[in-house]
N, CA and C atoms as an extended XYZ file, in Angstrom:
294
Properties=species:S:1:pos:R:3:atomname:S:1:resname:S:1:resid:I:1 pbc="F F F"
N         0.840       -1.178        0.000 N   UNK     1
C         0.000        0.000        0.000 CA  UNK     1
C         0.885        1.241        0.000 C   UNK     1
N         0.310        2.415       -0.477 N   UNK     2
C         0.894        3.556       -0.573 CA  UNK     2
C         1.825        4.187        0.638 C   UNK     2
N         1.217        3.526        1.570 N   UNK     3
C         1.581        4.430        3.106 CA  UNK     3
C         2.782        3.137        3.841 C   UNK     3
N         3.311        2.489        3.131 N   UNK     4
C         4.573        1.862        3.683 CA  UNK     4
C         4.069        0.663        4.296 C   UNK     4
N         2.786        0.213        4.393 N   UNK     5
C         2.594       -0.827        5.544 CA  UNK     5
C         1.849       -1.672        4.244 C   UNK     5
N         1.528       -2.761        4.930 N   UNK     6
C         0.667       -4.272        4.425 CA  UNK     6
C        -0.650       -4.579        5.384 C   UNK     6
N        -1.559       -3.893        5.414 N   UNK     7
C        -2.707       -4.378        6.323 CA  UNK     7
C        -3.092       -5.945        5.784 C   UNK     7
N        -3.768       -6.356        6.537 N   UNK     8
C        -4.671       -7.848        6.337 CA  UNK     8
C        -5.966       -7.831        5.891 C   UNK     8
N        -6.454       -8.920        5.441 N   UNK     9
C        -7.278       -8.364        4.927 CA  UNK     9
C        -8.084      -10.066        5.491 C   UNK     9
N        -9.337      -10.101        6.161 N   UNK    10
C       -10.157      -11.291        6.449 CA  UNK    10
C       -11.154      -10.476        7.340 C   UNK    10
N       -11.947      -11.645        7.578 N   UNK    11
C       -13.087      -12.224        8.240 CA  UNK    11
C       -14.348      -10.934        7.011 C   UNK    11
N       -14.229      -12.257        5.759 N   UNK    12
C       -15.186      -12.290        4.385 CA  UNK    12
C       -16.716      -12.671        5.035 C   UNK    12
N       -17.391      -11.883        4.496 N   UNK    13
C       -18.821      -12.446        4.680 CA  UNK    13
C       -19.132      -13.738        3.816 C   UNK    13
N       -20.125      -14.481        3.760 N   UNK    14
C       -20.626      -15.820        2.817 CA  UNK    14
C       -20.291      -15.458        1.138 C   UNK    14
N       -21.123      -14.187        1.522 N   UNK    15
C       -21.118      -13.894       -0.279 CA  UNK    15
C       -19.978      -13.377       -1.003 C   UNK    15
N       -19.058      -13.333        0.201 N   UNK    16
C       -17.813      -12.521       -0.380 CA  UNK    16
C       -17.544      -10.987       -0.591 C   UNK    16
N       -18.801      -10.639       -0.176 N   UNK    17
C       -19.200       -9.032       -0.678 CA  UNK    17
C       -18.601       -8.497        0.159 C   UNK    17
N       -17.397       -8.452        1.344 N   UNK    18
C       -17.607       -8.211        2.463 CA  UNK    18
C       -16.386       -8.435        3.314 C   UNK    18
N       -15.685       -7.271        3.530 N   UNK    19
C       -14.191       -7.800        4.567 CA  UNK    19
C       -13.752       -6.993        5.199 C   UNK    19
N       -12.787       -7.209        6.238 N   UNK    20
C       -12.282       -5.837        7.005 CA  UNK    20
C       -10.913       -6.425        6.820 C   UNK    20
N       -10.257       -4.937        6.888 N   UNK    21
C        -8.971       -4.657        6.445 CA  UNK    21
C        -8.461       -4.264        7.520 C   UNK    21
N        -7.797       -4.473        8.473 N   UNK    22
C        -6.820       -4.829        9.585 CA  UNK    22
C        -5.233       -3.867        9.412 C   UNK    22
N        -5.316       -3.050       10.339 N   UNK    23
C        -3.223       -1.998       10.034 CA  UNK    23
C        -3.359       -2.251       11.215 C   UNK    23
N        -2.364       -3.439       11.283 N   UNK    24
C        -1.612       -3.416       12.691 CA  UNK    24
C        -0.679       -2.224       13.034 C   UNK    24
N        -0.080       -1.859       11.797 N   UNK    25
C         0.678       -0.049       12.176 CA  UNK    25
C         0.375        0.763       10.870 C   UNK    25
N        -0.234        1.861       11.951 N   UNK    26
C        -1.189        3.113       11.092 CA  UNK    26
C        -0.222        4.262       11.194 C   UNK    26
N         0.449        4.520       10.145 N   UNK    27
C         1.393        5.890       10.220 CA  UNK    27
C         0.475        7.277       10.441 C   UNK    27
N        -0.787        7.049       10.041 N   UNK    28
C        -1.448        8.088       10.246 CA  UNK    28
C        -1.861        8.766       12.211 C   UNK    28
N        -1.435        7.719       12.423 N   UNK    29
C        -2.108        7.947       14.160 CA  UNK    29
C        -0.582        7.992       14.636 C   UNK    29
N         0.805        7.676       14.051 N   UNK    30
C         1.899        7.356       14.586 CA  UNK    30
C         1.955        8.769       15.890 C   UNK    30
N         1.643       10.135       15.510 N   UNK    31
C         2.053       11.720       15.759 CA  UNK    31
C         0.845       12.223       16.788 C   UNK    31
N        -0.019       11.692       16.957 N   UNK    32
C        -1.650       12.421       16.981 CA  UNK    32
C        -2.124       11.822       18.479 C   UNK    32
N        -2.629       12.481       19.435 N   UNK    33
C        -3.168       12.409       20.316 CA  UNK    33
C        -4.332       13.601       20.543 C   UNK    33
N        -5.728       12.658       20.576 N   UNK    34
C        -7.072       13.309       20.602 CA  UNK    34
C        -7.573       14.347       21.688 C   UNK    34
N        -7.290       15.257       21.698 N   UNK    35
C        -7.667       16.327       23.233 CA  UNK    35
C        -9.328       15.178       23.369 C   UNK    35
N        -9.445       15.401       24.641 N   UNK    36
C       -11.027       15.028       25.484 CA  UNK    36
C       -11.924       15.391       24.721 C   UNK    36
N       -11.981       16.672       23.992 N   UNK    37
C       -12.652       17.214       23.467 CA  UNK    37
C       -13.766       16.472       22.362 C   UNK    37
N       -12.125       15.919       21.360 N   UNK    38
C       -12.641       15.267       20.824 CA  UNK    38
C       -12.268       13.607       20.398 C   UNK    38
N       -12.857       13.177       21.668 N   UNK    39
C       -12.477       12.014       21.453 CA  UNK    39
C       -13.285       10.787       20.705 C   UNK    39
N       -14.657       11.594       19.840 N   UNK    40
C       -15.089       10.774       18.630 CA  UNK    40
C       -14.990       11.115       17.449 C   UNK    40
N       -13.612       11.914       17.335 N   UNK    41
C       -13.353       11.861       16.147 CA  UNK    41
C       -12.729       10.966       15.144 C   UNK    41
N       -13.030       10.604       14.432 N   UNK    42
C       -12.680        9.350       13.383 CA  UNK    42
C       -11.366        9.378       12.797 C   UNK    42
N       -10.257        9.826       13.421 N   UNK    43
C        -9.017       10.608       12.738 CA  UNK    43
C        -9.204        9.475       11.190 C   UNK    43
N        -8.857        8.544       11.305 N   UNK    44
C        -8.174        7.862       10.234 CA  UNK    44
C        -9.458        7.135        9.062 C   UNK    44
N       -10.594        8.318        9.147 N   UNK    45
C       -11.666        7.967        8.581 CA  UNK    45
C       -11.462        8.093        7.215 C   UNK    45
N        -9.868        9.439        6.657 N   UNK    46
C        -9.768        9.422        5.751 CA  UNK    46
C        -9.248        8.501        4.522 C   UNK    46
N        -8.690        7.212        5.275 N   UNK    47
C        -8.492        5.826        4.583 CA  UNK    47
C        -9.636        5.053        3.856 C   UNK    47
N       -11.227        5.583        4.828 N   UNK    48
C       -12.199        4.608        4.444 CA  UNK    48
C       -12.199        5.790        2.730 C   UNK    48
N       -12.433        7.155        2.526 N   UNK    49
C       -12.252        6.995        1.395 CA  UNK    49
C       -11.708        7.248        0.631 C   UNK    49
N       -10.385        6.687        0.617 N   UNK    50
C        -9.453        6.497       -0.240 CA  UNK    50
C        -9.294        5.196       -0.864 C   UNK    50
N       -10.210        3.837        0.311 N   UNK    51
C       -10.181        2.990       -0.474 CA  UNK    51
C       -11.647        2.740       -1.114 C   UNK    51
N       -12.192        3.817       -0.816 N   UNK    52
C       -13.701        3.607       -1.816 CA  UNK    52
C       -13.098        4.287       -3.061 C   UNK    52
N       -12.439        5.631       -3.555 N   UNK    53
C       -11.889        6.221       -4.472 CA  UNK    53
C       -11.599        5.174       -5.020 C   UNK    53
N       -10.555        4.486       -4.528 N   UNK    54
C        -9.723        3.387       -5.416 CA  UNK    54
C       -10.825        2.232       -6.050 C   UNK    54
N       -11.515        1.793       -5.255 N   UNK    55
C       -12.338        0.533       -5.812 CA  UNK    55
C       -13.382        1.477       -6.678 C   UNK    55
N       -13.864        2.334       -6.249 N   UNK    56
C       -14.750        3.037       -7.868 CA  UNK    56
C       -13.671        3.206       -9.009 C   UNK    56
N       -12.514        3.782       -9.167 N   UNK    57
C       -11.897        3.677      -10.662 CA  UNK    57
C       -11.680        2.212      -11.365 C   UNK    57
N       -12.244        1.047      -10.530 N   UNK    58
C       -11.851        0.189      -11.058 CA  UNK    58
C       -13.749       -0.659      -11.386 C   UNK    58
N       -14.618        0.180      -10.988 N   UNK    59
C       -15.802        0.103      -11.217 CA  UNK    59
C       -16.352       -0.787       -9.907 C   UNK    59
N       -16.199       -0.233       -9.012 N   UNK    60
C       -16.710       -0.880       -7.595 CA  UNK    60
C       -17.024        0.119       -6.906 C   UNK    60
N       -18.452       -0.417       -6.708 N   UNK    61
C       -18.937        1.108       -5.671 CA  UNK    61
C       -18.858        0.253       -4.048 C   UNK    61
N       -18.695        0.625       -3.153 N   UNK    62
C       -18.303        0.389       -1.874 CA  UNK    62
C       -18.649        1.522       -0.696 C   UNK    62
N       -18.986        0.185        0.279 N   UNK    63
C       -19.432        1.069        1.684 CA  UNK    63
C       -18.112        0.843        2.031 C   UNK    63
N       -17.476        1.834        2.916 N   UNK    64
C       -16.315        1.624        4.012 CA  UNK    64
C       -16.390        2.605        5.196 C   UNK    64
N       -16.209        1.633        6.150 N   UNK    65
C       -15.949        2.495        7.349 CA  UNK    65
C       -15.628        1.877        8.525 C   UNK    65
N       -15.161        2.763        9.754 N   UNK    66
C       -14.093        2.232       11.179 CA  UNK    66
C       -14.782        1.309       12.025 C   UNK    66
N       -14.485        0.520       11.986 N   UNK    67
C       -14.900       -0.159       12.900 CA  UNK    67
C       -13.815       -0.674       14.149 C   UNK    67
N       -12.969       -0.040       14.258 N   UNK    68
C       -12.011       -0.235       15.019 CA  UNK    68
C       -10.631        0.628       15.062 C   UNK    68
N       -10.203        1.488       15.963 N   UNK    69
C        -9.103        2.684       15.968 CA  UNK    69
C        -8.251        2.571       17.097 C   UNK    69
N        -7.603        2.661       16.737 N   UNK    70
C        -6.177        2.904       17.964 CA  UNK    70
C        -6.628        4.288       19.192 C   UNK    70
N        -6.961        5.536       17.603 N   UNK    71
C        -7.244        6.064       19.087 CA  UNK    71
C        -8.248        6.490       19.873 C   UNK    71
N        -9.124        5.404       19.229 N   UNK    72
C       -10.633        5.209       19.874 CA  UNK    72
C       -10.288        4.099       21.453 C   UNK    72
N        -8.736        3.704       21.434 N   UNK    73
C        -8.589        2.344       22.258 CA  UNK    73
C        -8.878        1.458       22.086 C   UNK    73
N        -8.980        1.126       21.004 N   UNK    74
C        -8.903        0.161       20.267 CA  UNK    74
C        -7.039       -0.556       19.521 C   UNK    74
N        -7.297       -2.045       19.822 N   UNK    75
C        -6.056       -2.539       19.636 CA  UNK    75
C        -5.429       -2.651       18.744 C   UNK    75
N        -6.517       -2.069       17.559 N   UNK    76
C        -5.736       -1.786       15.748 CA  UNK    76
C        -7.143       -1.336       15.221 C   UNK    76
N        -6.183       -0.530       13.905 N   UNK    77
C        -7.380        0.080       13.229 CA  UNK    77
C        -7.789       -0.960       12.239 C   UNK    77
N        -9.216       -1.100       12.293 N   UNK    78
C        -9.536       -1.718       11.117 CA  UNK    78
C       -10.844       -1.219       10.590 C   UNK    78
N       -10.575       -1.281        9.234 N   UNK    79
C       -11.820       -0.863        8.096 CA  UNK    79
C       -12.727       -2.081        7.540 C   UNK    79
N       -14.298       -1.401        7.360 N   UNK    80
C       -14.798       -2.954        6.972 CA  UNK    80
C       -15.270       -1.933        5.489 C   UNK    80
N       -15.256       -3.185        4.726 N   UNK    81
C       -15.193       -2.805        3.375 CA  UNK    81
C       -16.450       -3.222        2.769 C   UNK    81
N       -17.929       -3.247        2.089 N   UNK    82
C       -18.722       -3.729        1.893 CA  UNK    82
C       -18.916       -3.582        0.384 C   UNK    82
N       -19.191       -4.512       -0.201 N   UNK    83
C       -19.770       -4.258       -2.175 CA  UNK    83
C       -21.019       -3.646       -2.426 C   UNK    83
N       -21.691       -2.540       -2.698 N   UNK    84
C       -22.858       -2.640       -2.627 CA  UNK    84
C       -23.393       -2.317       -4.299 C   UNK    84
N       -22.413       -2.510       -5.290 N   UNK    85
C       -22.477       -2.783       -6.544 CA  UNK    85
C       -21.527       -2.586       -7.748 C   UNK    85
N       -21.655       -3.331       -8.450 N   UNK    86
C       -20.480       -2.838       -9.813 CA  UNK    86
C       -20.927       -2.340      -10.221 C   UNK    86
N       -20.249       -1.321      -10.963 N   UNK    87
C       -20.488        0.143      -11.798 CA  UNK    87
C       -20.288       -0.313      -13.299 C   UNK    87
N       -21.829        0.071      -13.983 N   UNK    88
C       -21.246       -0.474      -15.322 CA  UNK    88
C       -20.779        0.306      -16.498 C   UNK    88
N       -20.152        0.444      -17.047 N   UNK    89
C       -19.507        0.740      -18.558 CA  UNK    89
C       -20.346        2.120      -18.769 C   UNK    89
N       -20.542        3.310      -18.732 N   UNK    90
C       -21.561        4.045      -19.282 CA  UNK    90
C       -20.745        5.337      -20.020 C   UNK    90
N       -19.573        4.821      -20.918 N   UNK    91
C       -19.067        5.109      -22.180 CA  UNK    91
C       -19.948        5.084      -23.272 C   UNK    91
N       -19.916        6.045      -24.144 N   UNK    92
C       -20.807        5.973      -25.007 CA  UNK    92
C       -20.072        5.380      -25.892 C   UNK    92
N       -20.942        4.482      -27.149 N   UNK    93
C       -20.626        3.950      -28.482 CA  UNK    93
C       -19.460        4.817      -28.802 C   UNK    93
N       -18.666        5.953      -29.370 N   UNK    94
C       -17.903        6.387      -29.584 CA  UNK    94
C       -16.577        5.888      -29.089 C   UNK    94
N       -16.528        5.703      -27.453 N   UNK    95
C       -15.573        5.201      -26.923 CA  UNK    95
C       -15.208        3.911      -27.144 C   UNK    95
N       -15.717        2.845      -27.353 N   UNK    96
C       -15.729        1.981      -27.219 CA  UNK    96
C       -14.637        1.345      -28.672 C   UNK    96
N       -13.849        0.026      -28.470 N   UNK    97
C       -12.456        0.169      -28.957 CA  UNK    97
C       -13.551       -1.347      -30.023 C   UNK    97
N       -13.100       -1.203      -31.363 N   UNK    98
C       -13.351       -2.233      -32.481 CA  UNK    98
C       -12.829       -3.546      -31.840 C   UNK    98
């Protein structure tokens, strides 16, 4: 992945539609400690969409979000990733290669 690390990736639902992605080390939280204030803030919410960005250019629309943060106290961050449809082709005739 872009950010130096290898998260995991399991516990798939039946249909497959369905996984959480596991960073045992989150460079993003490495620096950051939450004042009281705000301690429901989602710091590392900005991963969930970066990997929805990524799976739409490849025609995957996707739910993502935290279900687990370091600095929620939680023992690793992890993202659950959901399919909630493929995106189809809507190139017009012009584009389209002989």
């Amino acid at each position: 992945m872009f950010l130096g690390i290898s998260p995991d990736v399991g516990a798939f639902n039946q249909d497959g539609t369905a996984c959480n992605i596991i960073f045992k080390d989150n460079p993003l939280e490495d620096f950051v400690e939450l004042p009281a204030t705000c301690k429901e803030l989602k710091y590392s919410n900005i991963l969930c969409g970066i990997i929805r960005g990524a799976l739409e250019a490849v025609s995957m629309r996707v739910d993502a979000q935290i279900v687990g943060d370091v600095l929620q106290g939680d023992e690793r961050t992890e993202i659950k990733v959901e399919l909630k449809q493929m995106i189809e082709d809507e190139a017009g005739e012009d584009y389209h290669e002989d």
